[in-house]
N, CA, C and O atoms as CSV, one atom per row, in Angstrom:
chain,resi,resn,atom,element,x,y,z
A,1,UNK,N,N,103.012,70.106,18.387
A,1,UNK,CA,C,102.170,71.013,19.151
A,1,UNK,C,C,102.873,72.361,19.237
A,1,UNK,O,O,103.886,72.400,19.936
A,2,UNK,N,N,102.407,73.654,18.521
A,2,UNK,CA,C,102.874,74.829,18.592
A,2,UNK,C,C,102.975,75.642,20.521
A,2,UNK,O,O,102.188,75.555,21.463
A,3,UNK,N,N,103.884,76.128,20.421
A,3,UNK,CA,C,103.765,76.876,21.934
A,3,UNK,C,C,103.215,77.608,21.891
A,3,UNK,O,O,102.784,78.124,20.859
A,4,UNK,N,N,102.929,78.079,23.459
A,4,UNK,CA,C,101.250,79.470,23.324
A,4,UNK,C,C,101.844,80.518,22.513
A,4,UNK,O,O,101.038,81.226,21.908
A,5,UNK,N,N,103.356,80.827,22.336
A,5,UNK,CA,C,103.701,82.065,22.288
A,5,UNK,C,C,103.442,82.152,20.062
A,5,UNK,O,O,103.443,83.009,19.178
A,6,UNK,N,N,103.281,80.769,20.190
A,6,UNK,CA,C,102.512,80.549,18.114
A,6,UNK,C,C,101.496,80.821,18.410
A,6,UNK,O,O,101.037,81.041,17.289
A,7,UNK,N,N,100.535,81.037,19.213
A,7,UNK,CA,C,99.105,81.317,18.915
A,7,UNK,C,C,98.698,82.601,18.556
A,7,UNK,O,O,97.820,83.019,19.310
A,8,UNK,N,N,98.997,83.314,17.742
A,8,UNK,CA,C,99.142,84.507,17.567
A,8,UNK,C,C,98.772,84.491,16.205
A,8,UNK,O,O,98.557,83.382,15.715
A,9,UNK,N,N,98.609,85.878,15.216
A,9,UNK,CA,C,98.013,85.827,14.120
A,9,UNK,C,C,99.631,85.263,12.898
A,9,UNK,O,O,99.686,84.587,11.871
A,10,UNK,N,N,100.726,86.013,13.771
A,10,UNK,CA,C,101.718,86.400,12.968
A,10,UNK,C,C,102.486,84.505,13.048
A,10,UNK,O,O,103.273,83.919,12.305
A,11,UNK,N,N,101.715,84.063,14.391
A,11,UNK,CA,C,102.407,82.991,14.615
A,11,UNK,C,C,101.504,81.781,13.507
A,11,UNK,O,O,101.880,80.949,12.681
A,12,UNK,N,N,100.488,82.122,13.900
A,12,UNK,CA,C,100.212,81.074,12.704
A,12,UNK,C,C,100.496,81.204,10.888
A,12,UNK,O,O,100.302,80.294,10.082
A,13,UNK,N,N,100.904,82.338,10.636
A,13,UNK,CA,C,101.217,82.815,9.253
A,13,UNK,C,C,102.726,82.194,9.104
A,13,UNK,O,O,103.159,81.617,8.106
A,14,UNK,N,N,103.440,82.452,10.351
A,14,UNK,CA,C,105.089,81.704,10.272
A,14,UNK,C,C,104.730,80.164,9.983
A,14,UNK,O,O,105.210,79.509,9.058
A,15,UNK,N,N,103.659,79.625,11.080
A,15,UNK,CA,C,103.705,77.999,10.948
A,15,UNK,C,C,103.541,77.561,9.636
A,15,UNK,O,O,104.236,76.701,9.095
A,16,UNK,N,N,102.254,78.396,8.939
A,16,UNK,CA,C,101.915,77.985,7.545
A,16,UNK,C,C,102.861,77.322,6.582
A,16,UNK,O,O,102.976,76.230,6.026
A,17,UNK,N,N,103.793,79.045,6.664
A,17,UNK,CA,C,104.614,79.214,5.666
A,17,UNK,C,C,105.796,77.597,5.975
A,17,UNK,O,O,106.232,76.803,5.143
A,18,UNK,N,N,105.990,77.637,7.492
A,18,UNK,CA,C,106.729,76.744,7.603
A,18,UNK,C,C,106.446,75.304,7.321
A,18,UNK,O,O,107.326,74.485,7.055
A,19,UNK,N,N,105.301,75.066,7.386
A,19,UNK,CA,C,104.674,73.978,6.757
A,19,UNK,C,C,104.706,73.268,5.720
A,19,UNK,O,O,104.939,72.060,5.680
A,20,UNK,N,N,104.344,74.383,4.320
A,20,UNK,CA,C,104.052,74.540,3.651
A,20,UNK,C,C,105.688,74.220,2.455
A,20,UNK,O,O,105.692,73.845,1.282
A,21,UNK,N,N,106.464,74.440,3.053
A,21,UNK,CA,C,107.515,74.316,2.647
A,21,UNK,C,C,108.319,72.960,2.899
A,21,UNK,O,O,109.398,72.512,2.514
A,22,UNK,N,N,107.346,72.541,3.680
A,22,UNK,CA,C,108.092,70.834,3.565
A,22,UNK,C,C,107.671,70.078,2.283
A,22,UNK,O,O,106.591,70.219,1.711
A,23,UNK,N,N,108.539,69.368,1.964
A,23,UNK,CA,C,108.595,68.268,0.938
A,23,UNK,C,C,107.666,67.442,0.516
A,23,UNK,O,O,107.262,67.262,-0.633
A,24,UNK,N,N,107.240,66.782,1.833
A,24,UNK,CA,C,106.376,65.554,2.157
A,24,UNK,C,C,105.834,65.903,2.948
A,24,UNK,O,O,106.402,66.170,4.007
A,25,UNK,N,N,104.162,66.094,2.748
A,25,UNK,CA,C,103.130,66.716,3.981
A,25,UNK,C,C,102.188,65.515,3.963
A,25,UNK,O,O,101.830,65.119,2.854
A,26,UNK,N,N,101.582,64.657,5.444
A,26,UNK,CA,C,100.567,63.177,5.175
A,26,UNK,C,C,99.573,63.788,4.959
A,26,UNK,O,O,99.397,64.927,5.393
A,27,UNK,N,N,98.532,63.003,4.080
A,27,UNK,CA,C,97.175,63.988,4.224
A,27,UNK,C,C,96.250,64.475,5.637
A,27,UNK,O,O,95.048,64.741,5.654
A,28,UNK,N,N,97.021,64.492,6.561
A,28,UNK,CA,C,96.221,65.385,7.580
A,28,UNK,C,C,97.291,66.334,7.930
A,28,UNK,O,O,96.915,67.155,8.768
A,29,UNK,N,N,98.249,66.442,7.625
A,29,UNK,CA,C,99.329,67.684,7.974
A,29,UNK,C,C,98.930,68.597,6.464
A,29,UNK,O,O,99.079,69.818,6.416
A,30,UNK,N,N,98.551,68.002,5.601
A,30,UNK,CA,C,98.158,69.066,4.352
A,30,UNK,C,C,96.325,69.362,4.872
A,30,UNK,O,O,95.723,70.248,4.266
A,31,UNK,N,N,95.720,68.717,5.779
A,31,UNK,CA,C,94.388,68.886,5.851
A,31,UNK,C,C,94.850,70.639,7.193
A,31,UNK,O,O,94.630,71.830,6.973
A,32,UNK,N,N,95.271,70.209,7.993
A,32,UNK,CA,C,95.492,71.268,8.723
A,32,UNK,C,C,96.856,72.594,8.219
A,32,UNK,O,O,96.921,73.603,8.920
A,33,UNK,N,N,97.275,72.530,7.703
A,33,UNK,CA,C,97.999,73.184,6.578
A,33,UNK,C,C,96.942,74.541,6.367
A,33,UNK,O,O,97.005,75.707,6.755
A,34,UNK,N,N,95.870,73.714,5.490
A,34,UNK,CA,C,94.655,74.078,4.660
A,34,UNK,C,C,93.843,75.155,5.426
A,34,UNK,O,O,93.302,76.160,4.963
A,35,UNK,N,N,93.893,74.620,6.961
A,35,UNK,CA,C,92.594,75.202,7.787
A,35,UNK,C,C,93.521,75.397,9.327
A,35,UNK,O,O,93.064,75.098,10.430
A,36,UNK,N,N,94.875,75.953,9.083
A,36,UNK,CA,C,95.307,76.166,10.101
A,36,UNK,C,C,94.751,77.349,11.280
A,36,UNK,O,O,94.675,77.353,12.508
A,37,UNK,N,N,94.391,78.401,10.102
A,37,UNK,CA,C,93.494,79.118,11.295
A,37,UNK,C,C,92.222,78.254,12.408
A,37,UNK,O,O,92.165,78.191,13.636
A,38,UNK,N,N,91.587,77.849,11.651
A,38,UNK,CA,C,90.618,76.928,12.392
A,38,UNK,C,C,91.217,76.028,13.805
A,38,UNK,O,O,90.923,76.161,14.993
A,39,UNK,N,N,92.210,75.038,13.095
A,39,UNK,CA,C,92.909,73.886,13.915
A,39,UNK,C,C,93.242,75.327,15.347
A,39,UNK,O,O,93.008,75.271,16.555
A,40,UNK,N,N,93.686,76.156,14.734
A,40,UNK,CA,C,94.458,76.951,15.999
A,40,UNK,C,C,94.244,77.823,17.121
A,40,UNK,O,O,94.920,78.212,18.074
A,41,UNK,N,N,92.819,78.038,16.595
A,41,UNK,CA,C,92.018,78.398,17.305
A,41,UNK,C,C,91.070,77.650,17.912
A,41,UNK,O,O,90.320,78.149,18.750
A,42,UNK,N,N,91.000,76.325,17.538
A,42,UNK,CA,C,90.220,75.285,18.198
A,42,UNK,C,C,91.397,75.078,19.371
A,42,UNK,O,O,90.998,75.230,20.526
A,43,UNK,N,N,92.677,74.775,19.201
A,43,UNK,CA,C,93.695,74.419,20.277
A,43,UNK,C,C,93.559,75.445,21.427
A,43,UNK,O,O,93.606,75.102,22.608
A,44,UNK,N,N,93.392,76.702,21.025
A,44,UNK,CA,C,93.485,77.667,22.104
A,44,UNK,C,C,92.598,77.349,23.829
A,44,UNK,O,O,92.938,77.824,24.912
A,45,UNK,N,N,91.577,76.531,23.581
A,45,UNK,CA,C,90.551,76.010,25.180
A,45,UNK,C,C,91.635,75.200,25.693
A,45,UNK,O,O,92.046,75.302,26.849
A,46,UNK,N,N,92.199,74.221,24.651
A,46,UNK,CA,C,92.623,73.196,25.380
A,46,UNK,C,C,94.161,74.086,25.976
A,46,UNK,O,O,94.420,74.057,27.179
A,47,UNK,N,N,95.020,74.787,25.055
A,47,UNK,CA,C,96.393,75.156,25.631
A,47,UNK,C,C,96.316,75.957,26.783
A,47,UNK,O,O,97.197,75.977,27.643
A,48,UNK,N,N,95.044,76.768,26.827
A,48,UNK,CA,C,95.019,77.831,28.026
A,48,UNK,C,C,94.799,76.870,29.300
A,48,UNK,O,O,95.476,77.111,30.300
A,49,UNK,N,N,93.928,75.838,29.319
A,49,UNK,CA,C,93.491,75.199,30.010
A,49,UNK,C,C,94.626,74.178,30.505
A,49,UNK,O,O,94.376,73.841,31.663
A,50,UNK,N,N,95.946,73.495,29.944
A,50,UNK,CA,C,97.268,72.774,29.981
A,50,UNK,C,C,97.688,73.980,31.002
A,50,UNK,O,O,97.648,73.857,32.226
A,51,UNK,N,N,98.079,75.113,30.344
A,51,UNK,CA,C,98.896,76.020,30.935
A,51,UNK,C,C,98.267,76.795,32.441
A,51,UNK,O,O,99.134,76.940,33.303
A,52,UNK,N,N,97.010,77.237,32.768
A,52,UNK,CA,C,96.275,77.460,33.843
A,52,UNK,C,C,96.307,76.239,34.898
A,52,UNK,O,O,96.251,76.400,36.117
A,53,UNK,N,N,96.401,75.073,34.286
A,53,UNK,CA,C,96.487,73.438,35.299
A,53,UNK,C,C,97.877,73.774,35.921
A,53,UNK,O,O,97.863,73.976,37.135
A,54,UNK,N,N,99.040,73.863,35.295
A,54,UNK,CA,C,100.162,73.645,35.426
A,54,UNK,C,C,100.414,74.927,36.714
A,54,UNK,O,O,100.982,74.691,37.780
A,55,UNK,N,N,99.840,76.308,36.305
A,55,UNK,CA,C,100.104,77.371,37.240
A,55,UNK,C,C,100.290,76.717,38.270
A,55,UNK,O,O,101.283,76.382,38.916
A,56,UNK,N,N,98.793,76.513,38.386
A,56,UNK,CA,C,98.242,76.538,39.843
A,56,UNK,C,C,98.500,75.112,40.458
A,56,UNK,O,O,98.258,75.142,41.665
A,57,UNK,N,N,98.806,74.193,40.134
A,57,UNK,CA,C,99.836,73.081,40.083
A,57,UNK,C,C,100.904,73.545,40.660
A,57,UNK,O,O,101.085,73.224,41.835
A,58,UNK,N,N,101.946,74.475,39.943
A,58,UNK,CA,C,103.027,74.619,40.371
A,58,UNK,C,C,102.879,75.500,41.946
A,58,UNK,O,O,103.438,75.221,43.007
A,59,UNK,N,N,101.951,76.602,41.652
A,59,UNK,CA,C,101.790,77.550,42.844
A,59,UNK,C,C,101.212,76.176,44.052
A,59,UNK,O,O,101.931,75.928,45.020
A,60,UNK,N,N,100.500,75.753,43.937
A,60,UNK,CA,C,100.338,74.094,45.065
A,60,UNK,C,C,101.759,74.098,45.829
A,60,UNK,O,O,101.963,74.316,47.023
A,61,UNK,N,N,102.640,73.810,44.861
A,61,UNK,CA,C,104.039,72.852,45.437
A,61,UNK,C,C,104.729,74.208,46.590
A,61,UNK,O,O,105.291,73.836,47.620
A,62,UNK,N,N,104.655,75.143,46.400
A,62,UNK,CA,C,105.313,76.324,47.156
A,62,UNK,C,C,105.235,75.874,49.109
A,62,UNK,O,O,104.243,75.222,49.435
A,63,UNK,N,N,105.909,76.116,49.861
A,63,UNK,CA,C,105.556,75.716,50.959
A,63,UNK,C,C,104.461,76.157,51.914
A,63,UNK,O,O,103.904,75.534,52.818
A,64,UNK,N,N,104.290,77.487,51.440
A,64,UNK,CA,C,103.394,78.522,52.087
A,64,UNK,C,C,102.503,79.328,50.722
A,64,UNK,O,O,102.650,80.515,50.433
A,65,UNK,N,N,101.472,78.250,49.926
A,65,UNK,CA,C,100.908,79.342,48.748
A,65,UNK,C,C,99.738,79.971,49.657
A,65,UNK,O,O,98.656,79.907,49.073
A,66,UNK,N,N,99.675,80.501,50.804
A,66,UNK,CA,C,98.549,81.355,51.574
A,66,UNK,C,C,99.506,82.598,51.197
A,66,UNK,O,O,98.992,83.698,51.402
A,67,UNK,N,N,101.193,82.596,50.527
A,67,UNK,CA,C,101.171,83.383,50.000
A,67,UNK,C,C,100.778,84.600,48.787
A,67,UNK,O,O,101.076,85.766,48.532
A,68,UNK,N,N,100.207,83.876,48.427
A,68,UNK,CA,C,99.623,83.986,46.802
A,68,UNK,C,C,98.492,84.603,46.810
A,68,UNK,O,O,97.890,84.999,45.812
A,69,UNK,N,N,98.082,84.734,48.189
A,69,UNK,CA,C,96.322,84.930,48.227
A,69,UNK,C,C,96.021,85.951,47.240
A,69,UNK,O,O,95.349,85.925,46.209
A,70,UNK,N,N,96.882,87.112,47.986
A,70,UNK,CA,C,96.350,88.637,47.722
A,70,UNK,C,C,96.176,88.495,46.132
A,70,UNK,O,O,95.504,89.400,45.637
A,71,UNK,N,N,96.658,87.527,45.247
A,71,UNK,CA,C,96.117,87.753,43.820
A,71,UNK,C,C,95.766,86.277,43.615
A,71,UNK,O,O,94.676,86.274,43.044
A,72,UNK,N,N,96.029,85.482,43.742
A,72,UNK,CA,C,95.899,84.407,43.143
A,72,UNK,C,C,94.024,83.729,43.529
A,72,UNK,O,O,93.461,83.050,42.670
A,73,UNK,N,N,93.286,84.072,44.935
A,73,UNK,CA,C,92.153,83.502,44.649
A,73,UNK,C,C,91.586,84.240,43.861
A,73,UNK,O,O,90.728,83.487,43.400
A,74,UNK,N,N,91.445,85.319,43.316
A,74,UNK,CA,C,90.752,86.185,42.670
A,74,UNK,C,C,90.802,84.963,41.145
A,74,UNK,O,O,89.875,84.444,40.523
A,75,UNK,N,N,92.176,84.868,40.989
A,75,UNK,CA,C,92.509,84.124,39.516
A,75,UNK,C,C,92.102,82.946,39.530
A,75,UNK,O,O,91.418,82.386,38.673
A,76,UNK,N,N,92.466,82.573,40.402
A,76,UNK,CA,C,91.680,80.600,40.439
A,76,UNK,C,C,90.187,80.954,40.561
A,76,UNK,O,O,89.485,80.841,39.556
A,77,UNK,N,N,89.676,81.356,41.670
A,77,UNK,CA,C,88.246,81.577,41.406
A,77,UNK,C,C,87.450,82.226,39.834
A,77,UNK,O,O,86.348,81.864,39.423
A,78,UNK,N,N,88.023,82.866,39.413
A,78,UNK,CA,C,87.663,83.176,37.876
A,78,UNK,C,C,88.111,81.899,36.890
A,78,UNK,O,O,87.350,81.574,35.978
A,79,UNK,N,N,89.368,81.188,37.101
A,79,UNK,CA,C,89.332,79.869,36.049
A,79,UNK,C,C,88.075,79.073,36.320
A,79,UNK,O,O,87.306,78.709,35.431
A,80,UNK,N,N,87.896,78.788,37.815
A,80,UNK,CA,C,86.888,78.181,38.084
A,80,UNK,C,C,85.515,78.480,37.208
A,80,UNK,O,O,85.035,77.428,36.785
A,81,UNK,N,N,84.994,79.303,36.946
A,81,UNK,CA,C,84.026,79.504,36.779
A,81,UNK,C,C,83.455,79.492,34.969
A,81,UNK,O,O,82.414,79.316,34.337
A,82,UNK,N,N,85.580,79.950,34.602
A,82,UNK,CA,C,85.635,79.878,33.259
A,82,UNK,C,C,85.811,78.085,32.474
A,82,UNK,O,O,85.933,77.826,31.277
A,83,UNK,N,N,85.766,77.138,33.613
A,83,UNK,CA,C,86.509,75.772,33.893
A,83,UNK,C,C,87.621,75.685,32.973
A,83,UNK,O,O,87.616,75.009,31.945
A,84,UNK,N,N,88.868,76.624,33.522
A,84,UNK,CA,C,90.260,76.553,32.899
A,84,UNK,C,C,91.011,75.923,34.008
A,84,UNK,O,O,91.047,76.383,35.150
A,85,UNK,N,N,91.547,74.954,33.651
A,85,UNK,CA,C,92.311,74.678,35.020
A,85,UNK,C,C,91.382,74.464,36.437
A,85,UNK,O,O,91.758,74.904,37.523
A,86,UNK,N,N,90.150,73.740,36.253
A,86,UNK,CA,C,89.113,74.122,37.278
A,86,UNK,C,C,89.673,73.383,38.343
A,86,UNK,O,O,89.854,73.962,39.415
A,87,UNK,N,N,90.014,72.041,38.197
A,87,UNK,CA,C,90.640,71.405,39.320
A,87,UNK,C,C,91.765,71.534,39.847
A,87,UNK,O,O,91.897,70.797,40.824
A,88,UNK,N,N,92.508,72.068,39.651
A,88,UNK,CA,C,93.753,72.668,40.164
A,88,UNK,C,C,93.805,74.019,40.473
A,88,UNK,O,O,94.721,74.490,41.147
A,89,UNK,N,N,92.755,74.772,39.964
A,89,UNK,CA,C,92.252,75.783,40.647
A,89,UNK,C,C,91.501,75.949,42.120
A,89,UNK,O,O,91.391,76.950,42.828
A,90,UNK,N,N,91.187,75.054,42.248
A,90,UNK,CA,C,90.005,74.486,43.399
A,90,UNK,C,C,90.786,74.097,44.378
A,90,UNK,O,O,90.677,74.556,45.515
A,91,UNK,N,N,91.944,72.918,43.929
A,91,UNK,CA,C,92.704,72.305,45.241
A,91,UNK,C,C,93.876,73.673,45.162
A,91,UNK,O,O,93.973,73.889,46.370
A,92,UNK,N,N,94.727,74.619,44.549
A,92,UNK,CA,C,95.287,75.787,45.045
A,92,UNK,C,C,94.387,76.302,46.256
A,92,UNK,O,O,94.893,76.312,47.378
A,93,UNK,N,N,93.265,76.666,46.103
A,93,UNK,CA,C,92.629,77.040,46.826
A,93,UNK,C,C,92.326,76.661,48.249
A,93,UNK,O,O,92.487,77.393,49.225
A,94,UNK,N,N,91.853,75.387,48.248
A,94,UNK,CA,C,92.238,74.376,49.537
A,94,UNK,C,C,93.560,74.478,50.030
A,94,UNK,O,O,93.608,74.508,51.259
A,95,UNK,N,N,94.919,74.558,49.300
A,95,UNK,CA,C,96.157,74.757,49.862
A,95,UNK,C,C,96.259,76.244,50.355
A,95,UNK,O,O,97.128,76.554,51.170
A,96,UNK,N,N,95.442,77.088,49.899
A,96,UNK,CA,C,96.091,78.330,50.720
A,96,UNK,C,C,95.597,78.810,51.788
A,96,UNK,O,O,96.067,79.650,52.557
A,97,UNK,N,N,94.305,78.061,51.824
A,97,UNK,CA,C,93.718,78.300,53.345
A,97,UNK,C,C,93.773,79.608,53.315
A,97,UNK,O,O,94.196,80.322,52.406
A,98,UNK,N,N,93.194,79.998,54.651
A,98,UNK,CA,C,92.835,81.315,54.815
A,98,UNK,C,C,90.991,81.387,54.485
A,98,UNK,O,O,90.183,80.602,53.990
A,99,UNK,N,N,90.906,82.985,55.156
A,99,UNK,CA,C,89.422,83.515,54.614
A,99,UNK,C,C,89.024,83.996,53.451
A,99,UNK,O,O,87.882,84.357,53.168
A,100,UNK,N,N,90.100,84.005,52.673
A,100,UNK,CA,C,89.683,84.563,51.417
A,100,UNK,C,C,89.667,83.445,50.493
A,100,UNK,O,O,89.004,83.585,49.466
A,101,UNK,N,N,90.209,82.499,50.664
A,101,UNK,CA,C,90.300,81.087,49.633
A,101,UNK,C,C,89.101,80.593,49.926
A,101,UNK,O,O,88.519,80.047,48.989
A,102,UNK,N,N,88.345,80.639,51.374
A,102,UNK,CA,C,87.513,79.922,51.891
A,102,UNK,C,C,86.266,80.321,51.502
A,102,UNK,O,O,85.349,79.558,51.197
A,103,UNK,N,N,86.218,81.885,51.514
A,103,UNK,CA,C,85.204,82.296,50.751
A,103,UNK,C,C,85.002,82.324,49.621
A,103,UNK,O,O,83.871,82.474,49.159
A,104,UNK,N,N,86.229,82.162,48.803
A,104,UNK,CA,C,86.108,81.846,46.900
A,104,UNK,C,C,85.390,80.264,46.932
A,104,UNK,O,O,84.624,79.944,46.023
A,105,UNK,N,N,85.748,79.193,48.196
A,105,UNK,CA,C,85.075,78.016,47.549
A,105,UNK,C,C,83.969,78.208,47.816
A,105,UNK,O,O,83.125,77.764,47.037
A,106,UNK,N,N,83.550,78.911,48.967
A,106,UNK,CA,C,81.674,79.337,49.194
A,106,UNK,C,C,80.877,79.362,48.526
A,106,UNK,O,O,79.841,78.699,48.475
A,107,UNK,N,N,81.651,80.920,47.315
A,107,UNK,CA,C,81.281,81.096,46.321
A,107,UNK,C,C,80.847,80.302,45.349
A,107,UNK,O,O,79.713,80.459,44.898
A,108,UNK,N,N,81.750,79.252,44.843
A,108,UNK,CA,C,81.790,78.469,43.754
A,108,UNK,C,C,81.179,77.221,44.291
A,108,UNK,O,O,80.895,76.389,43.429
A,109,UNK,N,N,80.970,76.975,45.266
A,109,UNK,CA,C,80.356,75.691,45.696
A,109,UNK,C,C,78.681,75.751,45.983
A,109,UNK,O,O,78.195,74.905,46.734
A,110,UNK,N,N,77.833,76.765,45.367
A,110,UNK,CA,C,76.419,77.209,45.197
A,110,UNK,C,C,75.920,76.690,44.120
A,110,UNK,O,O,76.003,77.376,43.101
A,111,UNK,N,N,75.228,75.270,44.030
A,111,UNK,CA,C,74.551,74.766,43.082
A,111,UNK,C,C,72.935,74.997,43.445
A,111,UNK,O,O,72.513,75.317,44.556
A,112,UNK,N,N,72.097,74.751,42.199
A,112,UNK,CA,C,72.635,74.731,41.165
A,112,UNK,C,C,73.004,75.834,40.257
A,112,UNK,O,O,73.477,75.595,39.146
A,113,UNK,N,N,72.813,76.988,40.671
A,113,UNK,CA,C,72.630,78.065,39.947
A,113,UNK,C,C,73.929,79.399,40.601
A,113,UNK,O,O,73.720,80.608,40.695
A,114,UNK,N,N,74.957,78.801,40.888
A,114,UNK,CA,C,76.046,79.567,41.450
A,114,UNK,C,C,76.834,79.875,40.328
A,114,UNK,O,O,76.186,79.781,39.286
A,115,UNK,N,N,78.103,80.237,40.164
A,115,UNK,CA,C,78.873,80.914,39.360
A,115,UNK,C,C,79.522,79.521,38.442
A,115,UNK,O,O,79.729,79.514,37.229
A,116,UNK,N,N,79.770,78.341,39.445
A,116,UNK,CA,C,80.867,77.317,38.680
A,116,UNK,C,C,79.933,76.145,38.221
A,116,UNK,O,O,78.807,76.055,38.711
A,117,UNK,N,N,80.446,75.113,37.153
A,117,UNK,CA,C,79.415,74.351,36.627
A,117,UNK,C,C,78.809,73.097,37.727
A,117,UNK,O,O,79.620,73.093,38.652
A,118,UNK,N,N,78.014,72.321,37.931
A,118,UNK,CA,C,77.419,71.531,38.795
A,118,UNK,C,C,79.002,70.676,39.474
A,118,UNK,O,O,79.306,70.799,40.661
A,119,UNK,N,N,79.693,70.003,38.670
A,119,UNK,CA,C,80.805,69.608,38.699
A,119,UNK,C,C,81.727,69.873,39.512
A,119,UNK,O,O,82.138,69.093,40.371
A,120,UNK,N,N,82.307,71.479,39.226
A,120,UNK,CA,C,83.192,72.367,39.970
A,120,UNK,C,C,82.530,72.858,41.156
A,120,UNK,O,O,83.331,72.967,42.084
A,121,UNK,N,N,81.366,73.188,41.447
A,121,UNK,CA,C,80.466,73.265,42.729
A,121,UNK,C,C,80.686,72.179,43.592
A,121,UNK,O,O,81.003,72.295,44.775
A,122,UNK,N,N,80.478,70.895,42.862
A,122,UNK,CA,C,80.624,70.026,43.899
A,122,UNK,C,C,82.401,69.501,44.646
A,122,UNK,O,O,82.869,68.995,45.666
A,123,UNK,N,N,82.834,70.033,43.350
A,123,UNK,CA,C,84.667,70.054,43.679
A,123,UNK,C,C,84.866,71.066,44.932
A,123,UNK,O,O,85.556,70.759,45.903
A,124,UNK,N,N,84.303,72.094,44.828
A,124,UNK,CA,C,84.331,73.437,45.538
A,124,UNK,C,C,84.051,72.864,47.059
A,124,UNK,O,O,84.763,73.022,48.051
A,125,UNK,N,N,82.702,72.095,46.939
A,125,UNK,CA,C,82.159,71.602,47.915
A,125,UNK,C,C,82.773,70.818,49.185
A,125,UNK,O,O,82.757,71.003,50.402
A,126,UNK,N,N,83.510,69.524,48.020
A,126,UNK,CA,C,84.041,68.903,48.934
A,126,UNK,C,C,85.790,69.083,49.424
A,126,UNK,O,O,86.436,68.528,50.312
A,127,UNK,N,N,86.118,69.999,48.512
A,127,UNK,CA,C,87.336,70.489,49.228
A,127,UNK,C,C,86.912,71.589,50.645
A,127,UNK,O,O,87.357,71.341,51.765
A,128,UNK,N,N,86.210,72.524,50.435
A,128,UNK,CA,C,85.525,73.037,52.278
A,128,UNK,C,C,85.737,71.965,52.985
A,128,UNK,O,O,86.652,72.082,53.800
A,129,UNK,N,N,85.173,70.902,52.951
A,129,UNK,CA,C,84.504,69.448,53.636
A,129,UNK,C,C,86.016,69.567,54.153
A,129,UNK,O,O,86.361,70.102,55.207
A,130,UNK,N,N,86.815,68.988,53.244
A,130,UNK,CA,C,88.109,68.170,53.488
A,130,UNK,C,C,88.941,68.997,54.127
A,130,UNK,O,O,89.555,68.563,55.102
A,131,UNK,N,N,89.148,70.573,53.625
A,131,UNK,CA,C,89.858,71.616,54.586
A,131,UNK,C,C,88.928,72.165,56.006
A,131,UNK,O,O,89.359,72.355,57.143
A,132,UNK,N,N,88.040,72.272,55.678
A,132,UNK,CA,C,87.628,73.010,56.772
A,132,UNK,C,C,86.682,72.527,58.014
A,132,UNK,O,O,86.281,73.161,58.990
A,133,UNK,N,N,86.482,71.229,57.637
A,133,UNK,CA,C,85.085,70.441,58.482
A,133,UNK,C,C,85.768,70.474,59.839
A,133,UNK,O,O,85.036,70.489,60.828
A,134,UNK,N,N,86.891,70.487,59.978
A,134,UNK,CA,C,87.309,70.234,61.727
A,134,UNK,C,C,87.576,71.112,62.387
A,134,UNK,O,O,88.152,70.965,63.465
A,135,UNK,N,N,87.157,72.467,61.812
A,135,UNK,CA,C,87.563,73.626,62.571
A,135,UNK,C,C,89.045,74.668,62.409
A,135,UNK,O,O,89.316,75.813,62.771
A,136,UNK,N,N,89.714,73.687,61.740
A,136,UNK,CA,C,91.275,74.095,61.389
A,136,UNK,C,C,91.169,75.057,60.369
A,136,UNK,O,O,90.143,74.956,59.697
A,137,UNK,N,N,92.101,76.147,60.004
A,137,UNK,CA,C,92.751,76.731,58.984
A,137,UNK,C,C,91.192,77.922,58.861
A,137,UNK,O,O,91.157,78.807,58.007
């Protein structure tokens, strides 16, 4: 699996070459060889989407991410909608509490015809429920 920092034009021209120069290639390392642009740009949903999980994953573990607000609901609320990282975008959000997280799940929790897919609406939904139903935060 190439790192994001291969996803690049110059990066896939290095992999080629590097490829290409092995000895012994199985016929699906010579099939993607062949059509590496393709393969690599098909990877790009899934790597952005690994790497956006992990952020906002990691920003979770912080003790206080209501630090993060001033930029970070803006960013989770846009994965949301892009569904990059949608679920770990959603529960960041629930962790940072506050009015501005609260109003990004508002936002995204408007089915059927709101910004995030039926799915992430209802994710949106029931994290409010779970943070906010008792009056707290």
């Amino acid at each position: 699996m190439p790192r994001t920092g291969d996803v690049t034009w110059s990066g896939v021209d290095e992999l080629v070459r590097a490829w290409r120069g092995r000895p012994q290639l199985h016929p699906l390392q010579r099939h993607v060889v062949r059509h590496v642009e393709a393969a690599m740009l098909a990877m790009i949903p899934s790597l952005r989407d690994d790497i956006a999980d992990s952020v906002f994953r990691w920003l979770a573990l912080d003790p206080d991410p209501g630090g993060f607000a001033d930029w970070a609901v803006g960013l989770a609320e846009r994965c949301v909608t892009e569904d990059i990282g949608a679920d770990s975008a959603i529960e960041l959000l629930g962790a940072m509490g506050g009015p501005a997280a609260r109003a990004a799940l508002q936002r995204l929790s408007v089915k059927p015809d709101g910004p995030a897919s039926r799915e992430n609406a209802e994710a949106a939904q029931g994290m409010l429920f779970d943070r906010w139903s008792d009056g707290t935060r």
